[in-house]
C-alpha positions in Angstrom: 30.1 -5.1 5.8 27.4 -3.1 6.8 26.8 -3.5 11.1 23.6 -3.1 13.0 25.7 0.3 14.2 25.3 1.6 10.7 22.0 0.4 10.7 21.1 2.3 13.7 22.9 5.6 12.3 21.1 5.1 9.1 17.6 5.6 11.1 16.1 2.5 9.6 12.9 1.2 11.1 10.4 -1.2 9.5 8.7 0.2 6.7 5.4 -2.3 6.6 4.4 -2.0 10.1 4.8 0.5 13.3 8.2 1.4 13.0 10.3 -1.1 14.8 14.0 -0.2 14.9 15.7 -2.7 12.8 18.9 -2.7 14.5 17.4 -4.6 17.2 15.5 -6.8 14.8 18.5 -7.5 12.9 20.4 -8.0 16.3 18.8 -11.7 16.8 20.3 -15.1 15.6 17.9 -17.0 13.4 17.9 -20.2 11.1 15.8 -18.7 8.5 15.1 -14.9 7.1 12.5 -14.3 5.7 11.8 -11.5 3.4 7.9 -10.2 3.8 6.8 -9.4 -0.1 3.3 -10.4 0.5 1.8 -7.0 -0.1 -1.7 -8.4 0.6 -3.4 -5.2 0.9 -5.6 -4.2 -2.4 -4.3 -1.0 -4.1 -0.9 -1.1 -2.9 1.9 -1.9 -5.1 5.3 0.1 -3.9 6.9 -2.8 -2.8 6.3 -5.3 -5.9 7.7 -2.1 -8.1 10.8 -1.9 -5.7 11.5 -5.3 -6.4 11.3 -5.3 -10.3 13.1 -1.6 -10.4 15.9 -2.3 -7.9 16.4 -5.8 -7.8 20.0 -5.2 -7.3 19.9 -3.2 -4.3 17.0 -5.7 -2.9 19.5 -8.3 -3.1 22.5 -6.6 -1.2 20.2 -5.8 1.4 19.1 -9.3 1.8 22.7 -10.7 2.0 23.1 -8.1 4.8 20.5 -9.2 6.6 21.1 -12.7 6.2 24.4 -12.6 7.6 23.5 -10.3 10.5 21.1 -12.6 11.8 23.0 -15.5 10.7 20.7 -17.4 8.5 21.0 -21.0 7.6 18.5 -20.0 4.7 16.4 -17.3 3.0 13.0 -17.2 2.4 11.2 -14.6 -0.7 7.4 -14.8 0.1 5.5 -13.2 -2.6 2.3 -14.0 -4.2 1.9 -16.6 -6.6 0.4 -15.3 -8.7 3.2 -12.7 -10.0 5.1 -15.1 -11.8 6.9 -12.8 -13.9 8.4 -11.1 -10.0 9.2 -14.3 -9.5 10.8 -15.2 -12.4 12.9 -12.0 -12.2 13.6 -12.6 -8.3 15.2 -16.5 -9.6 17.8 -14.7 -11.4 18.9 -12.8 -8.6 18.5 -15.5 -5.8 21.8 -16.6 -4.6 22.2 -20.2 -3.1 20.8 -20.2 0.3 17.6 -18.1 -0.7 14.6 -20.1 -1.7 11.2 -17.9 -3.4 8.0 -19.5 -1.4 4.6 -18.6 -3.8 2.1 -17.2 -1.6 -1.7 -18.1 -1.9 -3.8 -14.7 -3.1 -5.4 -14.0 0.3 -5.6 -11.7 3.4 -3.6 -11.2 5.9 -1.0 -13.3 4.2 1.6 -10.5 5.2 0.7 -10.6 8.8 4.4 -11.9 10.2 2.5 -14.9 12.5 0.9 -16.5 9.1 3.4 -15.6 6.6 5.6 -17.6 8.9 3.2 -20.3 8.4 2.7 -20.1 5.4 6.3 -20.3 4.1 7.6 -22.6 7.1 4.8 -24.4 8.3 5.9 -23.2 11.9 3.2 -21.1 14.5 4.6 -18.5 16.3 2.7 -19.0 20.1 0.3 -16.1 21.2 2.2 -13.2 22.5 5.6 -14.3 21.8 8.0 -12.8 18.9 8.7 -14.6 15.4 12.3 -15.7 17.1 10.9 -17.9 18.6 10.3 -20.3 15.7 14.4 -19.3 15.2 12.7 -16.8 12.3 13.4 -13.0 11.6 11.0 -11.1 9.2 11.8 -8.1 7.6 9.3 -6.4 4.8 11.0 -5.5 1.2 11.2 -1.8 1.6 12.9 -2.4 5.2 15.4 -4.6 3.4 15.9 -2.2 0.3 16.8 1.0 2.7 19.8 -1.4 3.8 20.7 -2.4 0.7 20.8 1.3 -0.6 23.4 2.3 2.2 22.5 5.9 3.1 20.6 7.5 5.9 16.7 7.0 5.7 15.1 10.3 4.0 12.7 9.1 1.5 10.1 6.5 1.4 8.3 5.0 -1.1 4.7 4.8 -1.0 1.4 3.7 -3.5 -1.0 6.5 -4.4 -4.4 4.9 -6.2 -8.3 4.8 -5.8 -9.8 7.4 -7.6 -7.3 9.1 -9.3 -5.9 9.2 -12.8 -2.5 7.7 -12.6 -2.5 5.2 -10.1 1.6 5.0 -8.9 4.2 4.3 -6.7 6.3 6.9 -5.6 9.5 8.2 -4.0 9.0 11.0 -2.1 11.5 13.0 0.3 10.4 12.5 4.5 8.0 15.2 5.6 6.1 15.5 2.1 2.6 16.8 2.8 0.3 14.7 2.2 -1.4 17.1 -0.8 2.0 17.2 -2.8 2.2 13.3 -2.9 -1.5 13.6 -4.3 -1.0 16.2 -7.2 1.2 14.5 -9.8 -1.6 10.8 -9.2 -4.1 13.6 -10.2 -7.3 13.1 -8.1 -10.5 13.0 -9.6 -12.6 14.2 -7.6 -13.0 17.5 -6.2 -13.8 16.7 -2.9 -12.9 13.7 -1.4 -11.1 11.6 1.7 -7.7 9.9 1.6 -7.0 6.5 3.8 -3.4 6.4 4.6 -1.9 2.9 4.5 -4.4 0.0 3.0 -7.6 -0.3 2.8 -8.0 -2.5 5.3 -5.6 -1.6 8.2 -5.5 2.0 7.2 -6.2 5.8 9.0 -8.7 8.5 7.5 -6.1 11.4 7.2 -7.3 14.0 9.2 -5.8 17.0 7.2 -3.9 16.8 3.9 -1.0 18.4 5.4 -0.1 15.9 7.0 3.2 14.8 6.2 5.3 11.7 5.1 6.6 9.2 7.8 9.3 6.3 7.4 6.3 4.2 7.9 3.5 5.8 5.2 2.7 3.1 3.3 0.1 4.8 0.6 -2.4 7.3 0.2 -6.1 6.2 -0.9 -8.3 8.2 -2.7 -12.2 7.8 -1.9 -15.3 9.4 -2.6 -16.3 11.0 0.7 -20.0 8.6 0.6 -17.6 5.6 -0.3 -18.4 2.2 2.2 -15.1 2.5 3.3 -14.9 6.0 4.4 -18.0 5.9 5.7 -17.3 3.0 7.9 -14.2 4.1 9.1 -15.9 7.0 10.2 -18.1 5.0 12.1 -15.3 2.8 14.0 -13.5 6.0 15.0 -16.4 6.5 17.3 -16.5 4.2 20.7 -20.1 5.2 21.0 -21.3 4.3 17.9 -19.0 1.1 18.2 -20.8 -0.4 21.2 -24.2 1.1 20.4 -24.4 -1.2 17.5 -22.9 -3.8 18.6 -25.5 -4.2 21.8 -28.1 -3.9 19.9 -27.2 -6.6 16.6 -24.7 -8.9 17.5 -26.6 -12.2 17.0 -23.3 -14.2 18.3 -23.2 -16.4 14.6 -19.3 -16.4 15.0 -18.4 -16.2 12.3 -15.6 -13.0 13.0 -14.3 -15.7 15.5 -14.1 -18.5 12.3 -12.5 -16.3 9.8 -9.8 -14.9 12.4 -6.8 -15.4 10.9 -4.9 -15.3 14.6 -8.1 -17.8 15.7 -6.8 -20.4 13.0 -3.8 -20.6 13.5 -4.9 -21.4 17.1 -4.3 -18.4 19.2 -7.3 -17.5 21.6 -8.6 -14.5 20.6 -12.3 -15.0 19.8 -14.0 -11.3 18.7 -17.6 -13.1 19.4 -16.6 -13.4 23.0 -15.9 -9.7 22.9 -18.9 -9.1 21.5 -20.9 -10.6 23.6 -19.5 -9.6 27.1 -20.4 -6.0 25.0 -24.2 -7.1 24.7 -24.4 -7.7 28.5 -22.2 -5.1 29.7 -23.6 -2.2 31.3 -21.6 1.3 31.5 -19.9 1.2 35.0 -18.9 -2.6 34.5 -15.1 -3.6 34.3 -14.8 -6.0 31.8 -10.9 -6.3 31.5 -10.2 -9.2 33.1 -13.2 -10.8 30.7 -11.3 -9.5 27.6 -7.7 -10.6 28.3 -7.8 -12.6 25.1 -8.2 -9.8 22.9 -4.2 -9.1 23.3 -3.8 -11.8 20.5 -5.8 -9.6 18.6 -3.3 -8.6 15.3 -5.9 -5.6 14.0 -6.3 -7.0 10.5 -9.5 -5.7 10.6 -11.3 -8.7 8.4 -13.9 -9.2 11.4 -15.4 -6.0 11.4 -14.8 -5.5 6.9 -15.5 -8.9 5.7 -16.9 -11.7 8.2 -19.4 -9.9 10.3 -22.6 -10.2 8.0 -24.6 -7.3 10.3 -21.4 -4.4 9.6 -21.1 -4.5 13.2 -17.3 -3.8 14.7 -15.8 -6.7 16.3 -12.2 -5.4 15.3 -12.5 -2.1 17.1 -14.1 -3.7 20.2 -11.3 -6.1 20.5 -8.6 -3.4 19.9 -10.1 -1.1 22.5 -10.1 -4.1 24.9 -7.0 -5.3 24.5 -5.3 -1.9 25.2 -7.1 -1.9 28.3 -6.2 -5.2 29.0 -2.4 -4.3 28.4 -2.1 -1.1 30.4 -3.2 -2.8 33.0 -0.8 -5.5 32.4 -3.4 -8.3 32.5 -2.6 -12.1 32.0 -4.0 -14.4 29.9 -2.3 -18.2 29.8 -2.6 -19.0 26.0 -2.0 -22.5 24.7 1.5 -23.5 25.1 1.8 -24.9 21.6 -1.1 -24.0 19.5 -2.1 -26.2 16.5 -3.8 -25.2 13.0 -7.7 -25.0 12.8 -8.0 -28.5 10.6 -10.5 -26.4 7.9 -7.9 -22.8 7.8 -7.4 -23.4 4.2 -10.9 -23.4 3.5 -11.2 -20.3 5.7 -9.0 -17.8 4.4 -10.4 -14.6 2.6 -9.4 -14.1 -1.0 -8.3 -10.9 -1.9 -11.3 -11.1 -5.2 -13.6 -11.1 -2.1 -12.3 -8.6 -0.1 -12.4 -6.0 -3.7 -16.2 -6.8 -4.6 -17.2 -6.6 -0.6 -15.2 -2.9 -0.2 -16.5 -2.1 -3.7 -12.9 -1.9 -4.9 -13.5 -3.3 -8.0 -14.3 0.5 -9.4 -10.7 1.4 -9.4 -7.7 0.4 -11.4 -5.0 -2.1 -9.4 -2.1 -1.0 -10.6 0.7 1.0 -9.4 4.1 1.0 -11.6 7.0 3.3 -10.0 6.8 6.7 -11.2 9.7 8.9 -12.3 8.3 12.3 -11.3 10.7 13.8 -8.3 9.1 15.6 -6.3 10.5 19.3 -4.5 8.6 20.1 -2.0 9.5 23.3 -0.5 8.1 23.2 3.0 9.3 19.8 5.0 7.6 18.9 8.3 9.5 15.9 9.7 8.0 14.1 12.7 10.1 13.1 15.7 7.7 10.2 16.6 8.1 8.5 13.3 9.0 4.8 15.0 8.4 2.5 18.3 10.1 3.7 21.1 11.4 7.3 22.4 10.2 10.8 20.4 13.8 11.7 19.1 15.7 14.8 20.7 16.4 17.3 17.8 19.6 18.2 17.1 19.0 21.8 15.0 18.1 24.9 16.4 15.8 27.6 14.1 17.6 29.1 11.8 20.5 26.9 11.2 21.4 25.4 8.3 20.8 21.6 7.4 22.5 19.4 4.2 20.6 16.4 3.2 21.4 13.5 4.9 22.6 15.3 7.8 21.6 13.9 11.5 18.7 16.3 12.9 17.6 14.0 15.7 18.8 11.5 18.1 17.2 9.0 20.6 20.6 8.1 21.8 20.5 4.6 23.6 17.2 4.7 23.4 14.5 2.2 21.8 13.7 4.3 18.9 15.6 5.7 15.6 17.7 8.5 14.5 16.2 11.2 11.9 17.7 12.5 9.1 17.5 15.9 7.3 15.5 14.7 3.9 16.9 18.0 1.8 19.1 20.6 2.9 18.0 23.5 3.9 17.3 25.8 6.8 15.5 24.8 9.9 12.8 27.1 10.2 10.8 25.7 13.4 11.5 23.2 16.0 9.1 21.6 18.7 8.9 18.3 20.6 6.7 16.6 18.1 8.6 18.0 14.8 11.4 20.0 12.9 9.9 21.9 10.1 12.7 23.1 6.8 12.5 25.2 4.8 14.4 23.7 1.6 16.6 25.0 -0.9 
């Protein structure tokens, strides 16, 4: 049987989130698994086409994972409304796994309300899913285990305004421009949102490359709301400016919250209003200690905030204040469900005529094209934890699959040579190859 030791060698780390080693994860005792096949993000389909393309290999992963952790019980949540996954998935299912139908809204693949959602269990503010005896794991996560070899590839959506809107398999260290070509782009000029649309990064250059944690590549028109508000965001000035001068205090970011119904204490309003009468040499930490239950989803500052002011970012930039200067903040003990949160959640139809989404197709079957890119760049940074110590020098000679990196017993995860090839550059941040 596959151990969290082979786990670790592999270089596995979550594929749906930051990067969290999954050795550790995996390391807990829980009653119930849960697999995370929410994908609640518009435009991104990879991990839907994993699970109708390699079922198989889905399903030894689970039964890995399952036992690791010792699960009573398994738990497929995937949206409802893909009855023909599901249908598939029932096939598959062996006794002790159970396929929950998720409601079509956002942020139903946030851990805290999927568990919720598929248990009826709160996780408490600050404290990990083991606590409700619950270990979550996200579907491309559980495939890598399944698939028994050393993480080099990931799979990732490519859509927006392109021509073929896919999911892809593409080797570690893929610039971002080579991922682009074979999706054919439409437009000349554009930007590209890595990861969703509503948690994702403007890519800053399109040579950026691949990470175990890439999730998709968005194409936009450069004048496109979205681009042009995450422009904005990425600029603390223009943040706060705003925000003191519109912020009506309505709410209304503090009723949709999806942390703030399930009765965590985070309240963006609050941060936005400590903003409004804030001048620039107060200290406002200790005011903003409740923005650490902030979960970044993002849907105060995209959807509920009815002036486009940023509520998201303030409470983000708070709440790493807050923790590097390792403030406290008692939250409820055992917090209860907001008695209207059904009638609260944001449907994904919303969230696509709001972002002006609707323009592009929504689809993104697995694509056969392979990919040979000749120039890899792979990132030693690519997970939580410690930057990984390379193992090459310049000049030697790699094979695929071979260990190029090593954090040791470190929190982190070991890299993997995604082609052979010769090492043509090594630094702190990267090894660059030169493949055959």
């Amino acid at each position: 049987m596959t151990s969290l030791q082979d786990i670790k060698e592999m270089g596995i780390v979550g594929s749906g989130g930051a990067g969290f080693p999954t050795h550790i994860k995996l390391g807990a005792r829980a009653q119930i698994f849960i697999a995370n096949a929410a994908e609640c993000e518009p435009l991104l389909h990879k991990d839907k086409e994993l699970l109708r393309t390699e079922t198989e290999t889905f399903f030894r992963g689970l039964e890995i994972c399952l036992d690791l952790v010792a699960a009573e019980r398994g738990i497929i949540g995937v949206k409802a409304k893909y009855q023909d996954l599901i249908t598939l998935l029932r096939r598959h299912c062996p006794a002790r796994v159970t396929i929950v139908g998720l409601k079509d809204f956002y942020p139903v693949g946030d851990e805290v309300t999927l568990i919720y959602e598929t248990t009826g269990r709160i996780v408490p503010p600050g404290a990990l899913p083991i606590s409700q005896n619950v270990v979550v794991n996200n579907v491309e996560t559980i495939y890598n285990i399944g698939r028994g070899t050393p993480l080099v590839s990931k799979f990732l959506s490519v859509g927006g305004a392109v021509r073929r809107p896919m999911s892809i398999e593409v080797p570690i260290g893929t610039a971002f421009a080579e991922v682009l070509a074979p999706a054919e782009p439409l437009l000349q000029r554009y930007a590209v949102i890595v990861g969703g649309p509503m948690m994702g990064q403007l890519a800053q250059s399109l040579d950026a490359p691949v990470t175990k944690t890439t999730g998709g590549l968005l194409v936009f028109p450069e004048d496109h709301t979205l681009v042009r508000r995450y422009r904005t965001a990425a600029s603390p000035a223009q943040v706060n400016r705003i925000g003191k001068a519109a912020c009506d205090q309505c709410a209304i970011c503090s009723e949709l919250c999806p942390r703030h119904l399930l009765g965590h204490p985070i309240t963006p309003h609050q941060a936005m209003r400590t903003l409004a009468f804030s001048n620039r040499q107060s200290d406002e930490t200790t005011l903003e200690a409740h923005t650490m239950y902030c979960c970044e989803c993002n849907l105060c500052s995209l959807m509920a905030c009815p002036e486009g002011l940023y509520p998201a970012q303030r409470c983000m930039a708070q709440k790493r204040r807050a923790m590097a200067v390792r403030e406290r903040f008692d939250p409820p003990p055992a917090p209860t469900a907001h008695p209207l949160i059904d009638y609260r959640r944001t449907p994904i139809s919303k969230i696509m005529a709001r972002l002006d989404l609707n323009r592009f197709v929504n689809t993104g079957p697995l694509s056969a094209v392979t990919l040979r890119p000749a120039h890899l760049t792979v990132r030693l940074d690519q997970h939580i934890g410690a930057v990984a110590s390379a193992l090459v020098q310049p000049g030697e000679t790699v094979e695929k699959y071979q260990k190029i990196a090593t954090v040791g017993e470190k929190l982190g995860a070991e890299i993997h040579a995604p082609a052979s090839g010769r090492v043509v550059d090594v630094d702190g941040r990267r090894i660059m190859i030169k493949a055959d």
